[in-house]
C-alpha positions in Angstrom: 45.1 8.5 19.1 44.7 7.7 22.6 44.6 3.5 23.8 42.6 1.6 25.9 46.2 1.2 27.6 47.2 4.8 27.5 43.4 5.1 29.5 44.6 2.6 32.1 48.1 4.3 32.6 46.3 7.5 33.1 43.2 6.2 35.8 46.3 3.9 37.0 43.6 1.2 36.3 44.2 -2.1 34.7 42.8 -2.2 30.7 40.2 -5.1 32.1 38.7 -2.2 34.3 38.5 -0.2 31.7 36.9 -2.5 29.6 34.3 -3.3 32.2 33.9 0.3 32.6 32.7 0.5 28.8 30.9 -2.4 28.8 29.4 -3.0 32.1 29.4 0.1 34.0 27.7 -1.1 36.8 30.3 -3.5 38.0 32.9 -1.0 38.8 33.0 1.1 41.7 31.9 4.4 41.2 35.3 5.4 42.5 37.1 3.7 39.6 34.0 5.0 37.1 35.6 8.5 38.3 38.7 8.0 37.3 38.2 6.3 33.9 36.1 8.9 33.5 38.6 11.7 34.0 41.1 9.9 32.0 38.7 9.8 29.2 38.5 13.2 28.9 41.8 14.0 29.6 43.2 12.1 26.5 40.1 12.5 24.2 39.5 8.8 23.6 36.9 7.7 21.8 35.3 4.4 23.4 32.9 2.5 22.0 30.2 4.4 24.0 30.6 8.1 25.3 30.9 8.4 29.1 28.1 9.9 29.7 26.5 6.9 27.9 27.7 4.7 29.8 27.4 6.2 33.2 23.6 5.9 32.8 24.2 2.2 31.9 22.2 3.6 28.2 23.8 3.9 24.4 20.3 6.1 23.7 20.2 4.1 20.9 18.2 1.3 19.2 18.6 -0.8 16.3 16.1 -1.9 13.1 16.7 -4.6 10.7 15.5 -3.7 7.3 15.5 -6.3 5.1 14.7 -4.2 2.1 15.1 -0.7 2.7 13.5 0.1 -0.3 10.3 -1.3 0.4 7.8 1.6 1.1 6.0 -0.2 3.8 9.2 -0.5 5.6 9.8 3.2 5.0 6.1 4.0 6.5 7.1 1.5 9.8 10.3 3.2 10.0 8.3 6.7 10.5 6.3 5.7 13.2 9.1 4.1 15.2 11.3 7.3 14.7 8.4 9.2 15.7 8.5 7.2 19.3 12.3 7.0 19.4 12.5 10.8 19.4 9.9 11.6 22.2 12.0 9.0 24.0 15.4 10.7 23.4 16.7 7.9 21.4 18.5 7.6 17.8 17.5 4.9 15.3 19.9 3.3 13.6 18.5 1.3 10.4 20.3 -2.1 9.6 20.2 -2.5 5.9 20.3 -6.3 6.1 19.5 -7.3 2.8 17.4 -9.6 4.2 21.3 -12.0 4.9 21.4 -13.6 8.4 25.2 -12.9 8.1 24.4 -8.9 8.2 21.9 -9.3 10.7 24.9 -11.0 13.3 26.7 -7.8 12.8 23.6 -5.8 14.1 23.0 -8.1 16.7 26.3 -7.3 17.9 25.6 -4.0 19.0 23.7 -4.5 21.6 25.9 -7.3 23.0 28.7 -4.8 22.9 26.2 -2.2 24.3 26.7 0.2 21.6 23.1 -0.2 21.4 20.2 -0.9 23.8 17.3 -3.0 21.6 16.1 -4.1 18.4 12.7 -4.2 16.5 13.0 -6.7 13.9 11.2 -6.0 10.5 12.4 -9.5 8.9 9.0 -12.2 9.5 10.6 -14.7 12.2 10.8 -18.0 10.5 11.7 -21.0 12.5 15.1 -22.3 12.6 16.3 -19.4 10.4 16.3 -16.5 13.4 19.0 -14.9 15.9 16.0 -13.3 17.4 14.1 -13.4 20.2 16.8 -14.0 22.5 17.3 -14.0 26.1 19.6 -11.8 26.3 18.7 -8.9 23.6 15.7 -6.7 24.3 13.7 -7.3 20.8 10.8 -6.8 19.6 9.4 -8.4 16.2 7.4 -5.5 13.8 4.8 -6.7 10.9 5.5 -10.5 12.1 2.9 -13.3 11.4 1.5 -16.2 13.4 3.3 -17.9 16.0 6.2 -15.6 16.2 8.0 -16.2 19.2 8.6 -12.9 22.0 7.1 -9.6 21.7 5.4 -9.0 18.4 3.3 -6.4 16.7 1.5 -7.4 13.5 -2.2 -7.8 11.8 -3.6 -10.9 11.0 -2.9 -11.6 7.7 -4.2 -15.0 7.4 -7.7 -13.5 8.1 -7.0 -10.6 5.9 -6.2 -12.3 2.7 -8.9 -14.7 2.9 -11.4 -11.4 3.3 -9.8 -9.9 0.1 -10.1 -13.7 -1.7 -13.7 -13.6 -0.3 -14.6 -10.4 -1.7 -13.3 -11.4 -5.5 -15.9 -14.9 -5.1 -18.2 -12.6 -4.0 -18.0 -10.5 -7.2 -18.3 -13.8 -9.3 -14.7 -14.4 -9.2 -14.1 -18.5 -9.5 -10.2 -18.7 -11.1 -8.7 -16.2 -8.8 -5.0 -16.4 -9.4 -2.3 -15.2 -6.9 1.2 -13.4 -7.0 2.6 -14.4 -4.2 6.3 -13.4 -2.1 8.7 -15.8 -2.2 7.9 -19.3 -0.7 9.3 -19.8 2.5 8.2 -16.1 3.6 6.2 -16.5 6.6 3.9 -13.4 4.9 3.7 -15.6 1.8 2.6 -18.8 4.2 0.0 -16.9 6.2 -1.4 -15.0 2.7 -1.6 -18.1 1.3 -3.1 -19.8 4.0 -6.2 -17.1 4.0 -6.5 -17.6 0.0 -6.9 -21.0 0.5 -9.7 -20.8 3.6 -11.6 -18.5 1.2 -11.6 -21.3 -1.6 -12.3 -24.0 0.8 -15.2 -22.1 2.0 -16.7 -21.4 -1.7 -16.6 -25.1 -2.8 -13.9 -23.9 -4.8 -10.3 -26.2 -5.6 -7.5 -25.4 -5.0 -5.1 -24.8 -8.2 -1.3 -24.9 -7.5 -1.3 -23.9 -11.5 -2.0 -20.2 -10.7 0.0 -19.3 -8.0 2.9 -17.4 -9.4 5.6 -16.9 -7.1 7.5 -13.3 -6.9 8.9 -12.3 -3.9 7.5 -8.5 -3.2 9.5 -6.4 -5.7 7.8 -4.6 -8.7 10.0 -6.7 -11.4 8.3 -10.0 -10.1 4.9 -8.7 -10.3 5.4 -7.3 -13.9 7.2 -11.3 -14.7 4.0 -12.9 -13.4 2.0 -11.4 -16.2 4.6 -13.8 -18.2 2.6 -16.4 -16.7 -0.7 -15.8 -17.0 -0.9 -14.0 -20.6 0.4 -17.8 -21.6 -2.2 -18.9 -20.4 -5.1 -20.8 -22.6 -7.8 -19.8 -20.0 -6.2 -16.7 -17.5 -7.7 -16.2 -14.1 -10.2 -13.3 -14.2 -9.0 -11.8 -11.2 -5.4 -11.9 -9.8 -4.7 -11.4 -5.8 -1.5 -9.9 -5.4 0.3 -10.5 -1.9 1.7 -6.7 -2.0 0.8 -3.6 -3.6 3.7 -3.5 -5.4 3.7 -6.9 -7.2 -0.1 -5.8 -8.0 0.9 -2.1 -9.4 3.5 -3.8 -11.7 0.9 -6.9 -12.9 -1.6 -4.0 -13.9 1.2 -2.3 -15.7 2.2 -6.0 -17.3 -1.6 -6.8 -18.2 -1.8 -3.6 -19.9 1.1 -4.1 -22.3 -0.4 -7.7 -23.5 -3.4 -6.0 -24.5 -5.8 -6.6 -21.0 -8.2 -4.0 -19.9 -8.1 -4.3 -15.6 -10.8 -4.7 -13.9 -13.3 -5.4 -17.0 -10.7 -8.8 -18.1 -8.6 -9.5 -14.6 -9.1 -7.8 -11.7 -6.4 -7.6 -9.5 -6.2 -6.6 -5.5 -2.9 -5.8 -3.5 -1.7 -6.1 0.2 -0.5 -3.0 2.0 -2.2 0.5 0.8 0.7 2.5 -0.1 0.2 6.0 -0.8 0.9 5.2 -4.8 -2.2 2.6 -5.2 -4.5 5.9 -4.5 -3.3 7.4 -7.6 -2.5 4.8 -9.7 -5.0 3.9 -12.7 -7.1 2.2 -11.7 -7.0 2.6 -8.2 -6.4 -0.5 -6.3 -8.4 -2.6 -3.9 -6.0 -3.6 -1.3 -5.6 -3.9 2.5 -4.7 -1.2 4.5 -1.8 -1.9 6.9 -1.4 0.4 10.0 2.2 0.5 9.0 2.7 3.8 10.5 1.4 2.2 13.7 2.9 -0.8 13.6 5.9 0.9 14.1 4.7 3.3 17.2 3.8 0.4 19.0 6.9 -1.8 18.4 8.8 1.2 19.3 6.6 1.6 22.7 6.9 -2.3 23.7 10.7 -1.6 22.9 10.7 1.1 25.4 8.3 -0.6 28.2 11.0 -3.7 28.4 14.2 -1.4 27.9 12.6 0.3 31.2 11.7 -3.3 33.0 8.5 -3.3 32.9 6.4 -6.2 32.2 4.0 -5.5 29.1 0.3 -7.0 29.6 0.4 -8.1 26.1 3.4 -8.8 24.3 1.6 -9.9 21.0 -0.6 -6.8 19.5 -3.1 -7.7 16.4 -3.8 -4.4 15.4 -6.7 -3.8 13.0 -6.5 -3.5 8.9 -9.0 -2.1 6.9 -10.2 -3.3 3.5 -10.3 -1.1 0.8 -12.4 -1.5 -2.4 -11.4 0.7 -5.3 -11.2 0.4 -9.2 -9.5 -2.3 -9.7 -11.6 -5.1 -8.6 -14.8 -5.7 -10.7 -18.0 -8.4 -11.7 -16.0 -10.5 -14.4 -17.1 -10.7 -18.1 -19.0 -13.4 -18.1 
């Protein structure tokens, strides 16, 4: 296989020409662009970006960290930023990060090295734990939360969560437990932050007792059941902070012998196409996800082309949705 040196004999360039050629196209003459060019195709080497790539200063590409690929809500985001990415002519490349800062670094990298032109971010931005926003790398933060730094597209969930919590008090609901994600998950903080408001504004304390931490998988949401079946007096509803915790508790409360809604009702976060057909049905918020990812992938695309977005943070709406699940408790 062809070198970076044998290139240089050939375009009787030196290799740091030829590496600027790769990286930063547009500080070598286009004479010398010619010849690396030429020399390129001549010896069939494969650079870390194709020529034509590089001549329009592009990789065509873009990069999204995942930091659970096998979250469904990711999934749906993912859809609406390939949609975009195609009409734009670009490939999506997903980062399976595993939600590890040390995978993310490698992603990052990419771009520096120009093997890719942006990021949108599906990990929450937490402070003092984030490569992103920087400077230098185009990014743009999907499904975020209050306060994230740089571009961002998100809902509010601080609002949304205590309209959910509101609804259960409403209903009768007074010992309103929560599943929650793990604890220093900025969707966790701002969730929890809405359940509380909601309390605060019925005259209703605050119980540190009955909020059961998970962190967003199924497994965590069937384990809190654990918790509450235990229990001398159980809460009679139970706000989940995704609809996959709350699909699992449902399936957990069943097996210890509780009927949902008429013992515990229990609500989710997110709307996924399962918590339509599941039994009960479940009262959850609705999540644009689908749009949340068009629109990070459009911001991506408005500052990848230099322009200067009006409004770099978008709150796009939610909707509530009241199913079977939720209910006037017992007594």
């Amino acid at each position: 296989m062809a070198t970076i040196r044998d290139v240089a004999k050939e375009a009787g360039l030196s290799t740091g020409t030829i590496s600027k050629a790769l990286s930063t196209p547009d500080k070598v003459s286009p004479k010398n662009l010619a010849k690396v060019e030429a020399a390129i195709k001549k010896l069939n080497y494969k650079p870390n970006m194709l020529s034509q790539k590089f001549r329009s200063k592009t990789s065509n590409t873009i990069v999204v960290l995942v930091p659970d690929i096998a979250n469904l809500f990711f999934a749906r985001v993912i859809s609406g930023i390939e949609t975009v990415a195609q009409k734009e002519g670009f490939s999506v490349l997903l980062g399976d990060t595993k939600d590890s800062i040390e995978r993310e670094k490698e992603f990052v990298a990419m771009v520096e090295t120009k093997l890719a032109d942006g990021i949108i971010n599906l990990r929450p931005y937490k402070a003092g734990d984030a490569l992103l926003p920087r400077k230098d790398i185009i990014s743009v933060s999907a499904g975020s939360c209050e306060n994230t730094p740089g571009p961002v597209v998100r809902i509010d969930n601080v609002e949304a969560a205590q309209k959910v919590v509101s609804y259960l008090i409403g209903l009768g609901h007074k010992k309103i437990g929560v599943i929650s994600g793990l604890e220093d998950n900025p969707h966790t903080k701002d969730r929890l932050k809405g359940y509380k408001l909601a309390l605060e504004k019925a005259g209703i304390k605050f119980d540190p007792s009955i909020v059961v931490e998970g962190d967003f998988n199924y497994w965590s949401g069937l384990n809190a059941t654990e918790v509450f079946a235990r229990m001398a007096e159980p809460p009679t509803a139970i706000f989940c902070m995704n609809d996959q915790m709350a699909i699992a508790a449902m399936k957990g409360l069943k097996d210890k012998g509780f009927n949902v809604p008429e013992d515990i009702s229990i609500t989710g976060f997110d709307d996924m196409n399962v918590s339509r057909y599941c039994s009960p049905t479940l009262t959850t918020i609705a999540q644009p996800a689908q749009k949340i990812g068009e629109k990070s992938a459009e911001l991506l695309f408005e500052l990848l082309t230099d322009k200067n977005p009006a409004v770099t943070d978008y709150v796009l709406p939610y909707e509530f949705v009241i199913r079977e699940s939720s209910a006037i408790p017992k007594n």
